[in-house]
PLY file of the C-alpha trace (Angstrom):
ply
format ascii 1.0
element vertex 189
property float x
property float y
property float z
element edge 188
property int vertex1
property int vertex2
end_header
-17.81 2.21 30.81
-14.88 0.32 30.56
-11.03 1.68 30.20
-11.21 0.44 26.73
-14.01 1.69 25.69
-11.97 5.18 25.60
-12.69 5.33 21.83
-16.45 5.87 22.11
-18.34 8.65 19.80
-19.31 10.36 22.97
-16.59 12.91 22.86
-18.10 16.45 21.29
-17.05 16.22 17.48
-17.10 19.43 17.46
-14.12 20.70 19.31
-10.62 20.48 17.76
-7.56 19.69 19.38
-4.08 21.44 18.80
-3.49 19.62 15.04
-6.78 21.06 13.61
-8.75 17.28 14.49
-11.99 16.97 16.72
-11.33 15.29 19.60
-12.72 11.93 18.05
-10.72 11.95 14.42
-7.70 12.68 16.93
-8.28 9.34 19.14
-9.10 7.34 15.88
-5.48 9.00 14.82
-3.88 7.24 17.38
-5.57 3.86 17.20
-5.04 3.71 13.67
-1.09 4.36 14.86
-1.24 1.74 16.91
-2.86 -0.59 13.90
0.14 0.44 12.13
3.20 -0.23 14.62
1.20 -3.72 15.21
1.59 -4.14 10.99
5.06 -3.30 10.82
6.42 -5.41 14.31
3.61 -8.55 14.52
6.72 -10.44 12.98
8.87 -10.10 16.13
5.53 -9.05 18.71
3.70 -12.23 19.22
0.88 -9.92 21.33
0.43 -7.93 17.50
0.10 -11.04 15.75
-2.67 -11.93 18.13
-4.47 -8.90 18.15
-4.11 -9.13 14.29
-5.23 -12.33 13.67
-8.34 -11.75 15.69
-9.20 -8.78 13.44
-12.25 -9.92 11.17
-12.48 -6.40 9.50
-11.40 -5.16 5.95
-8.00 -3.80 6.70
-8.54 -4.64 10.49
-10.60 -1.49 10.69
-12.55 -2.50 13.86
-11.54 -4.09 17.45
-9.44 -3.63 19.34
-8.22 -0.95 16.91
-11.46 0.31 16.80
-15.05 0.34 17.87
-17.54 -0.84 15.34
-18.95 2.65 15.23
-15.37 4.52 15.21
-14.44 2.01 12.20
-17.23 3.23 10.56
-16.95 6.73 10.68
-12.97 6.29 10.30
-14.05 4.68 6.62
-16.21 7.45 6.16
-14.24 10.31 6.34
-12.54 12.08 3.97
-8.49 12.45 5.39
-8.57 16.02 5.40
-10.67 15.00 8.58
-8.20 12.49 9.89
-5.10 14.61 9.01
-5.96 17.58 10.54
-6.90 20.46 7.65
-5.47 23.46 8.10
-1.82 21.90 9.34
0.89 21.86 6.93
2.23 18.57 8.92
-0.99 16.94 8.46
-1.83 18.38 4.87
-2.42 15.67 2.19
0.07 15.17 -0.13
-0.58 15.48 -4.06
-0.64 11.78 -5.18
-4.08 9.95 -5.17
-5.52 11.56 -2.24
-8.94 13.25 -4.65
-11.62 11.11 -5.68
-10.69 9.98 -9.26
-13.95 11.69 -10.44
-13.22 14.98 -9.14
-11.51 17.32 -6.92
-13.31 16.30 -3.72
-11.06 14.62 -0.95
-11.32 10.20 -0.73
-12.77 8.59 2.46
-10.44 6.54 3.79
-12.25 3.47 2.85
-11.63 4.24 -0.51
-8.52 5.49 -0.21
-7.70 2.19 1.00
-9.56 0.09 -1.70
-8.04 2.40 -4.68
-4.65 1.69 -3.37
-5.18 -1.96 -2.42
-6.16 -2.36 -5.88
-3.60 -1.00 -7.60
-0.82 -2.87 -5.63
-2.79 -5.96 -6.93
-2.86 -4.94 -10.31
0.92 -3.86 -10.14
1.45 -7.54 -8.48
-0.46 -9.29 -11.19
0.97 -7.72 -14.00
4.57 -7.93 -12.40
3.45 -11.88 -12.41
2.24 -12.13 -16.21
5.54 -10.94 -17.12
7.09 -13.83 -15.13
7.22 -17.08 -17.13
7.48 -19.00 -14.26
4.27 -18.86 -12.59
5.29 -15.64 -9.88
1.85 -14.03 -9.92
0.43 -16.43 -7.70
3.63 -15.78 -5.41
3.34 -12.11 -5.97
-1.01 -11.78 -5.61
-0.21 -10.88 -1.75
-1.00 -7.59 0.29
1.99 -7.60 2.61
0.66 -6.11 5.79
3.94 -4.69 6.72
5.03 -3.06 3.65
1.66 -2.82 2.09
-1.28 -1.83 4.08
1.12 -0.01 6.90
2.32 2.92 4.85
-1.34 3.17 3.87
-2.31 4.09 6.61
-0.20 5.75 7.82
-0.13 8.41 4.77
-4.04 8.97 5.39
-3.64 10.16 8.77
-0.76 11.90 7.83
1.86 10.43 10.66
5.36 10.40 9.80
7.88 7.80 10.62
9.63 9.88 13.17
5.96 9.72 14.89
6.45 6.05 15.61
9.97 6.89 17.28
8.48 9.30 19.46
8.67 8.63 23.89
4.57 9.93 23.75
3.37 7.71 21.00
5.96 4.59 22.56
4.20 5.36 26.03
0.94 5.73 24.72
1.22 2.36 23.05
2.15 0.61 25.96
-0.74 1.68 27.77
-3.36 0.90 25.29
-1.32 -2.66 25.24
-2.28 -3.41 28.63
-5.99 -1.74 28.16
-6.59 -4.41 25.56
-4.75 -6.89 27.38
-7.30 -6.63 30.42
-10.06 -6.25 28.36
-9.75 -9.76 26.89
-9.07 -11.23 30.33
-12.11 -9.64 31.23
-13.85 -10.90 27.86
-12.38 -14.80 28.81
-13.70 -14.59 31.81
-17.25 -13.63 31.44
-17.34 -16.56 28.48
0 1
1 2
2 3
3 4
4 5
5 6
6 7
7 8
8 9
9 10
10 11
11 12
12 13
13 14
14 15
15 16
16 17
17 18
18 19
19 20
20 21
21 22
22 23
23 24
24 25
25 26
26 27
27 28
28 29
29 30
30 31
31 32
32 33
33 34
34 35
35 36
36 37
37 38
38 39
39 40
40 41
41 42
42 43
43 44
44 45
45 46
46 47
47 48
48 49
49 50
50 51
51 52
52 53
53 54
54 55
55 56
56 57
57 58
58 59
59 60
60 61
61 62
62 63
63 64
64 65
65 66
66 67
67 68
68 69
69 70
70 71
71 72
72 73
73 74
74 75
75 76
76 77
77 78
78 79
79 80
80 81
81 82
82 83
83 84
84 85
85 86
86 87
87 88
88 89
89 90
90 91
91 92
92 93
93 94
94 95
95 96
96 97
97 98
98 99
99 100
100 101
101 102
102 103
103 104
104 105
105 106
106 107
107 108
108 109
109 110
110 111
111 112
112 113
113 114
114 115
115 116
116 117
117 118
118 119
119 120
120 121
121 122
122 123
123 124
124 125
125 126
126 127
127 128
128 129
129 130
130 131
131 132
132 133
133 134
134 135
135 136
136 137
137 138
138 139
139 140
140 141
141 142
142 143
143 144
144 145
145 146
146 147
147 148
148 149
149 150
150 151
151 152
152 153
153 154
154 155
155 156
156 157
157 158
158 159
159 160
160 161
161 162
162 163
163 164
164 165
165 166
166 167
167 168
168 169
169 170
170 171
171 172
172 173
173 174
174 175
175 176
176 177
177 178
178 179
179 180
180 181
181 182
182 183
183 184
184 185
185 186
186 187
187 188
């Protein structure tokens, strides 16, 4: 198995680490941190931007952020999962985190669609006002300022998470993980 192939479903679900996670919500936690310091700094990281634009996935939910199978079950879960339940730091806050039909939690994948959506529609009507043709200007999901904070309130990291010497460290590593694994993946082409 290769170094970056860390984010495999073979770790037990079952066992929870210290914020109330299993093992593999936890490590999809922390990819899905890394997604989001790569949407806030591709601008000024041209190693982001690549990674980025070499995501084919909805919301880039899938390599190298992800496996195919992590994506998937990442979409799938509600963010009680991701968040931790249990831990007030991780606890969802009150706006549009329950299904719109009833009081059960949202998946993340539509959690992410219901909130994509209504930036559009905010967008769009924020253009029809504008005489001047600004909703085809304004019909854009800024990754940054968009999709970032998105994701970042369904796993329930803060800012001050991003600031931290662990999750900076951490990053760096998983960098130069994904770094060798597409030297490795040029090579054997």
């Amino acid at each position: 198995m290769s170094s970056i192939d860390n984010n495999s479903s073979e770790a037990p679900n079952y066992m929870l680490t210290r914020n109330g996670r299993s093992q593999r919500a936890d490590n999809i936690c922390q990819r899905l941190a890394f997604l989001c310091h790569d949407l806030r700094t591709f601008t000024g990281n041209a190693e982001a931007a690549r990674r980025l634009d070499g995501s084919l996935r909805a919301h880039f939910l899938g390599p190298p952020y992800l496996s195919e199978a992590d994506a998937e079950y990442a979409r799938g879960r509600d963010q009680r999962t991701l968040r931790g339940a249990g831990h007030p730091e991780h606890a969802p806050s009150s706006d549009a985190k329950q299904s719109s039909e009833g009081g059960s939690p949202q998946t993340l994948g539509a959690y992410l669609e219901e909130c994509v959506a209504k930036v559009m529609a905010a967008r769009k009507a924020k253009g029809a006002d504008n005489d001047e043709g600004g909703a085809s200007r304004d019909l854009v999901l800024c990754t940054s300022h968009d999709l970032a904070p998105l994701l970042q309130e369904a796993c329930g990291s803060t800012r001050q998470h991003f600031e931290t010497r662990a999750f900076k460290d951490a990053y760096k590593r998983w960098e130069k993980e994904v770094r060798k694994a597409g030297q490795k993946g040029k090579g054997a082409g």
